[in-house]
C-alpha positions in Angstrom: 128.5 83.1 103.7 124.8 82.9 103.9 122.5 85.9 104.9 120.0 83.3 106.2 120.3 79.5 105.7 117.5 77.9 103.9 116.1 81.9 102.8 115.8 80.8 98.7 113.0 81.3 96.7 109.9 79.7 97.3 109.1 76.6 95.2 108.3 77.2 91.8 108.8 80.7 91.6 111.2 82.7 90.0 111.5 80.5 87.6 112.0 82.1 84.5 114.5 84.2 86.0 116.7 81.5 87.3 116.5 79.1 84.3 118.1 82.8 82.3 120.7 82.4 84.6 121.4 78.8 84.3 121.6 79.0 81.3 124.1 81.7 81.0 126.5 79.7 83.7 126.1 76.7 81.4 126.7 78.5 77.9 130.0 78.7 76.3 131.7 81.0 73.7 133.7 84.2 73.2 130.4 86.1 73.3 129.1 84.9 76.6 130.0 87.2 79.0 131.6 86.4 82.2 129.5 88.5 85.3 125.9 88.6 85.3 124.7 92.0 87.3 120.9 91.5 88.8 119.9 94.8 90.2 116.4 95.3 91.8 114.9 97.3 94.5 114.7 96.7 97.9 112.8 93.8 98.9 112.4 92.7 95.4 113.9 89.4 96.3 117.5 90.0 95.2 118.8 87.9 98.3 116.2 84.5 97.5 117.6 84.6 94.2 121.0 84.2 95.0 120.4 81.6 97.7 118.5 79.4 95.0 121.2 79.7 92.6 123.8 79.3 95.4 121.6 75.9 95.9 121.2 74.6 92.7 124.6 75.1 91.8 126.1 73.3 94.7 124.3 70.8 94.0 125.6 70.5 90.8 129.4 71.1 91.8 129.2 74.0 90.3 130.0 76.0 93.3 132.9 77.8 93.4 132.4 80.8 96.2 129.6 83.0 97.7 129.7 86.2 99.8 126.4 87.5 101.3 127.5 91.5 102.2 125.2 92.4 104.7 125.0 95.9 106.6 124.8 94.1 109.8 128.1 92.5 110.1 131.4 93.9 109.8 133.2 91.1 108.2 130.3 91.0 105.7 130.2 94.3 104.8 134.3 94.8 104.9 135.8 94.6 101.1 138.5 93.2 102.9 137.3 89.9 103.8 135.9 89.5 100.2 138.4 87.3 98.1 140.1 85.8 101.5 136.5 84.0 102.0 136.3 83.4 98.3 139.5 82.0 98.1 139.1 79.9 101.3 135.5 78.3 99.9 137.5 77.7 96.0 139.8 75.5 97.9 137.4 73.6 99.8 136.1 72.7 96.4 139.2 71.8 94.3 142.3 70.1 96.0 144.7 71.0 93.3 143.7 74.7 93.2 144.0 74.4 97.3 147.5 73.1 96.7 148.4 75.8 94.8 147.0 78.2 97.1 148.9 77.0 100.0 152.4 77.5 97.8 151.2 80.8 97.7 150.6 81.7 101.1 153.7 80.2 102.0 155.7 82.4 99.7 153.8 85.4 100.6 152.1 85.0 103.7 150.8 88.0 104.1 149.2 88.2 100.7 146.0 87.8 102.4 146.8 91.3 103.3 147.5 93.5 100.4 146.0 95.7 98.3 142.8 94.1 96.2 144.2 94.1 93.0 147.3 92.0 94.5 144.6 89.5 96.5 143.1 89.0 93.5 145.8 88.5 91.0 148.0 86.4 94.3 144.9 84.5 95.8 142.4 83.7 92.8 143.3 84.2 89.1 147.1 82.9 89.2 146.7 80.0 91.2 143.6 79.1 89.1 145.7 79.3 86.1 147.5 76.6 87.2 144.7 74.4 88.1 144.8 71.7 84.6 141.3 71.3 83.5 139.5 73.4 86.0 136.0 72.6 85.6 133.5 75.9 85.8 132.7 77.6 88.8 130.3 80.3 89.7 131.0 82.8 92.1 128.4 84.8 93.7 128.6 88.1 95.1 124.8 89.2 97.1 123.6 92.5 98.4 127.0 94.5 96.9 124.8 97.9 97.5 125.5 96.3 101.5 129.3 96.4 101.3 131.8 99.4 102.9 132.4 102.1 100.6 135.8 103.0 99.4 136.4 105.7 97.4 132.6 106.8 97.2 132.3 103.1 95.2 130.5 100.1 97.1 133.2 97.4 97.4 136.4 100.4 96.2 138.6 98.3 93.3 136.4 94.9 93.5 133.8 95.6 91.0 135.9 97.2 88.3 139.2 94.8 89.1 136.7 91.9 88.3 135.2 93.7 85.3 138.2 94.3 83.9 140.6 91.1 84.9 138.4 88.3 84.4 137.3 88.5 81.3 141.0 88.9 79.8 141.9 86.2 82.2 141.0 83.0 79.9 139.5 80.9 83.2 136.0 79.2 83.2 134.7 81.3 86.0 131.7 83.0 85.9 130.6 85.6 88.8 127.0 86.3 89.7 126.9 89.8 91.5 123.3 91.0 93.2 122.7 95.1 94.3 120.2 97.4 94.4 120.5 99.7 91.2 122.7 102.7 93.5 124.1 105.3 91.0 127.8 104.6 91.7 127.2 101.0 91.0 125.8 101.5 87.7 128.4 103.9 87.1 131.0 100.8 87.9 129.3 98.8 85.9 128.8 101.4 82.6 132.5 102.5 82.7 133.9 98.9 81.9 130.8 98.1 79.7 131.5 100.6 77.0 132.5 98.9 73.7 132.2 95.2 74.6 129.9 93.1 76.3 131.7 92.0 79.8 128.3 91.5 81.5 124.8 90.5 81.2 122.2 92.1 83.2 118.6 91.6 84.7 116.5 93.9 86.6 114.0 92.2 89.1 111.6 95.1 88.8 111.4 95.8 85.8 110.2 92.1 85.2 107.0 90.9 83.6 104.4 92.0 86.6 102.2 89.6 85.5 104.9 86.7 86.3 105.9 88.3 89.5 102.3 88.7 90.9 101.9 85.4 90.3 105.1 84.3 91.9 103.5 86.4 94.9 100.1 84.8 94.6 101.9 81.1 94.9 103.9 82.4 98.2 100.9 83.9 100.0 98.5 81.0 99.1 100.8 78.2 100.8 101.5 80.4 103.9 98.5 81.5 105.0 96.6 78.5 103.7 99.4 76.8 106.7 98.7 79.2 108.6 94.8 78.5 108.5 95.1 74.7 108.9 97.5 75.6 111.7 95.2 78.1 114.0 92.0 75.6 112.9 90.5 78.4 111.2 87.3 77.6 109.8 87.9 77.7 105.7 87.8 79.4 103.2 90.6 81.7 104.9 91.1 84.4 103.7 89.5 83.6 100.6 89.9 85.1 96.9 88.8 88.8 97.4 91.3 89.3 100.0 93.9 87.2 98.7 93.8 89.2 95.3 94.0 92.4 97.5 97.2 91.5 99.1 98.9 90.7 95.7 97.8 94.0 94.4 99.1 95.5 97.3 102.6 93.7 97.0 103.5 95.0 93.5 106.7 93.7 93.1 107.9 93.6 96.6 108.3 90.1 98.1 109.6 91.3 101.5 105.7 92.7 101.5 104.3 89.4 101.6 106.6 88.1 103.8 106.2 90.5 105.8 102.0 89.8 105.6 102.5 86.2 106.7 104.9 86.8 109.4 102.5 89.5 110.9 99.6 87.2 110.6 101.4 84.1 111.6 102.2 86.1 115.1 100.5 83.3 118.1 100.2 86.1 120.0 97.2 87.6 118.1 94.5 86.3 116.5 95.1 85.6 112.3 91.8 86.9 111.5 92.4 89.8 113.8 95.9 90.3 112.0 94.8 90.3 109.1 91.9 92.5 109.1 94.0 95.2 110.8 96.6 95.7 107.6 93.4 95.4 105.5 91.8 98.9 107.2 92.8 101.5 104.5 91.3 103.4 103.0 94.0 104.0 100.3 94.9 101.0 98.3 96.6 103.2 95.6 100.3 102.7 94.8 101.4 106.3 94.5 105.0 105.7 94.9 107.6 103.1 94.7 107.9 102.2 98.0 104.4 103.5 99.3 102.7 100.1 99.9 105.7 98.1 101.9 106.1 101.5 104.4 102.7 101.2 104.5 102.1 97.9 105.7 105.8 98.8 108.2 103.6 101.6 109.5 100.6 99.5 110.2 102.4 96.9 111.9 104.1 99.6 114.2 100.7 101.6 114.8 98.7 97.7 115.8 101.7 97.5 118.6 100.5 100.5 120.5 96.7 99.8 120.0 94.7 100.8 123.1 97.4 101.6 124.8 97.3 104.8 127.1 100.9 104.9 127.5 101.8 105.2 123.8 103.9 108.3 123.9 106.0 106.3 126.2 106.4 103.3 124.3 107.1 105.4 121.2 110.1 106.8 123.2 111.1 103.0 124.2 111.0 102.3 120.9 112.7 105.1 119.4 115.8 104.3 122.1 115.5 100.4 122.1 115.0 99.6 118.0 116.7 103.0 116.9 119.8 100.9 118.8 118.9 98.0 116.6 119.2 99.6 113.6 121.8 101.7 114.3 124.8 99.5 115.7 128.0 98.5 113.7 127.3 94.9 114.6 123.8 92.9 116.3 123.5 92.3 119.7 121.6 90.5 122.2 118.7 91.3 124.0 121.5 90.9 126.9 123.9 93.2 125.9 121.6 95.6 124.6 119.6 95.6 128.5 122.7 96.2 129.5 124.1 99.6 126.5 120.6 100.9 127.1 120.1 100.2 131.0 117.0 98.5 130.4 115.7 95.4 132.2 115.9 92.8 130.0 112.5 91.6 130.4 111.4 94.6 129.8 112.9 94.9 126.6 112.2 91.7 125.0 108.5 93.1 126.2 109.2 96.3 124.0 110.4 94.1 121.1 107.4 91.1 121.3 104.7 93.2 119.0 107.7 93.8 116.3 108.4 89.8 115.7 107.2 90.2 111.9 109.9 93.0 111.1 112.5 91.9 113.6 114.7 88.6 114.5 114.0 87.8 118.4 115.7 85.2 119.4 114.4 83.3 122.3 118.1 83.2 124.0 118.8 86.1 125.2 122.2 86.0 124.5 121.6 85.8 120.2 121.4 88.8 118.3 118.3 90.7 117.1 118.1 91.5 113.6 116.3 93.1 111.4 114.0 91.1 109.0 115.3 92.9 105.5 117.3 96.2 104.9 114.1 98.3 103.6 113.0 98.0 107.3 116.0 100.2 108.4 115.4 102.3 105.2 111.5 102.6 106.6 113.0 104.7 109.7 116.2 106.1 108.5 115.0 107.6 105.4 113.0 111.2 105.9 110.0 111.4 104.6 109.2 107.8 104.3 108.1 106.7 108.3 
């Protein structure tokens, strides 16, 4: 269950990273441990990561399951639906292990049903068990910080049924599990870490910046060098200086730069235009974690009312139509939300046409709008940040 088809890394970056983790999948012993936690900040690329991995691996039938949680959907955000859909995808890739699945659910129908540690015991681990020869798998759990909370925890039982379980349960499975670095999920993870090594962990920002900046650098080149071939801009565009400025300005935030090109890339506007409108500040100082990417939201939001005399009432329109956006259980369409809001539906895909860099439009009105990346909701929701 993808978050976005086809959303990996760019080509050639990342690297490092995902060669540490190939190599873990591929390495064998007593000592290797099972579940490899990368945590990272918002926007640090946490998602592109696991859909390379989730690549590569398939490639190599080495796929066993994936589960993208995402705030946006309830059946991706429902701890519920997590080792169904694993369990489902598993048999998809090994016939005997489906076999032995199916004996299950015919003994115990409802088994799809009951309590976590019975799903995973019922669904995955026993029938596995059974499977001669099973060949290794990875499983990869994205965006955990995303799913329902039970018992204060992100995911209730999951995390610490794998932790403990797995490890003690003598299969070649290996599990890959993505989050931001939230206190209770550290706390998960620390609690069944003490005394043994059950996990390996990586944290995407506190990586080499060097590496990352030039992982940045590679992604902003390509793009806007498209983009400038594209528009037949007159090279060099945008040349070094600004270049180097944007990568400074990215830290370690990939959702930054993709949130650069996708502004700039807008065939409403002018590129040039774009572009020297995020470049006006006069503060290029990263004060604070986050200070540069609500930055750059802030610009994008301030160019939409630009020379407009009605801003106060597009701010409203936008505080009623996006605040919806960001707000609901589940996406809608620009169709139903004209009709929640009572809003002409032209008139709201007008409201929603200067926000195309931070927000999923689609062109059919009756397709849900999205939001690009989760920081974006963070952006609004958090106080003191917008």
């Amino acid at each position: 269950l993808a978050r976005a088809p086809g959303s990996g890394c760019f080509a050639g970056t990342r690297k490092t990273l995902i060669d540490r983790i190939s190599t873990w999948f591929n390495k064998n012993g007593s000592q290797v441990p099972q579940i490899f936690w990368l945590s990272g900040l918002g926007g640090t690329g946490k998602t592109a990561v696991s859909h390379t991995v989730c690549e590569k691996m398939h490639t190599n039938g080495q796929l066993g399951a994936s589960f993208f949680f995402s705030r946006d959907e309830a059946d991706r955000r429902r701890v519920a639906s997590v080792i169904p859909t694993l369990a489902y995808q598993l048999a998809s890739v090994n016939s005997v292990y489906r076999r032995k699945l199916c004996d299950v659910l015919k003994a115990h129908p409802d088994a799809p049903s009951h309590a976590q540690q019975y799903q995973l015991k019922e669904l995955l681990l026993d029938p596995l068990k059974e499977v001669p020869s099973l060949p290794p798998y990875l499983i990869i759990l994205d965006a955990l910080d995303e799913c329902d909370k039970e018992r204060a925890m992100e995911g209730g039982d999951l995390i610490p049924l794998i932790l403990r379980e797995l490890p003690n349960s003598g299969l070649n499975i290996k599990v890959l599990i993505t989050s931001r670095p939230e206190r209770s999920i550290k706390n998960m993870f620390n609690a069944r870490g003490r005394g043994m090594k059950i996990y390996d962990t990586s944290v995407l920002h506190d990586m080499d910046q060097s590496v990352v900046k030039e992982d940045i650098a590679s992604y902003l080149t390509y793009h806007l060098q498209r983009i400038q071939v594209d528009r037949n801009l007159t090279p060099p565009w945008p040349g070094d200086q600004v270049l180097n400025n944007l990568v400074t300005r990215a830290g370690l935030f990939f959702i930054f730069a993709a949130t650069i090109v996708n502004f700039v890339a807008d065939t409403y506007y002018s590129p040039r235009a774009q572009l020297q409108r995020l470049l006006y500040s006069g503060n290029t100082e990263l004060r604070a974690t986050y200070m540069q990417v609500d930055f750059l939201y802030l610009q994008v939001l301030r160019i939409s009312l630009e020379g407009r005399v009605d801003a106060s009432e597009l701010c409203a329109r936008f505080v009623r139509i996006v605040g919806a956006i960001i707000l609901l259980q589940d996406p809608l369409s620009i169709s139903a939300l004209a009709h929640l809001l009572a809003h002409d539906e032209a008139d709201l895909e007008g409201a929603l046409s200067p926000l195309h860099s931070l927000l999923d439009v689609p062109s059919n009105h009756d397709e849900p709008v999205r939001i690009f990346h989760p920081s974006f909701r963070d952006f609004l929701l958090i106080q003191g940040r917008c």
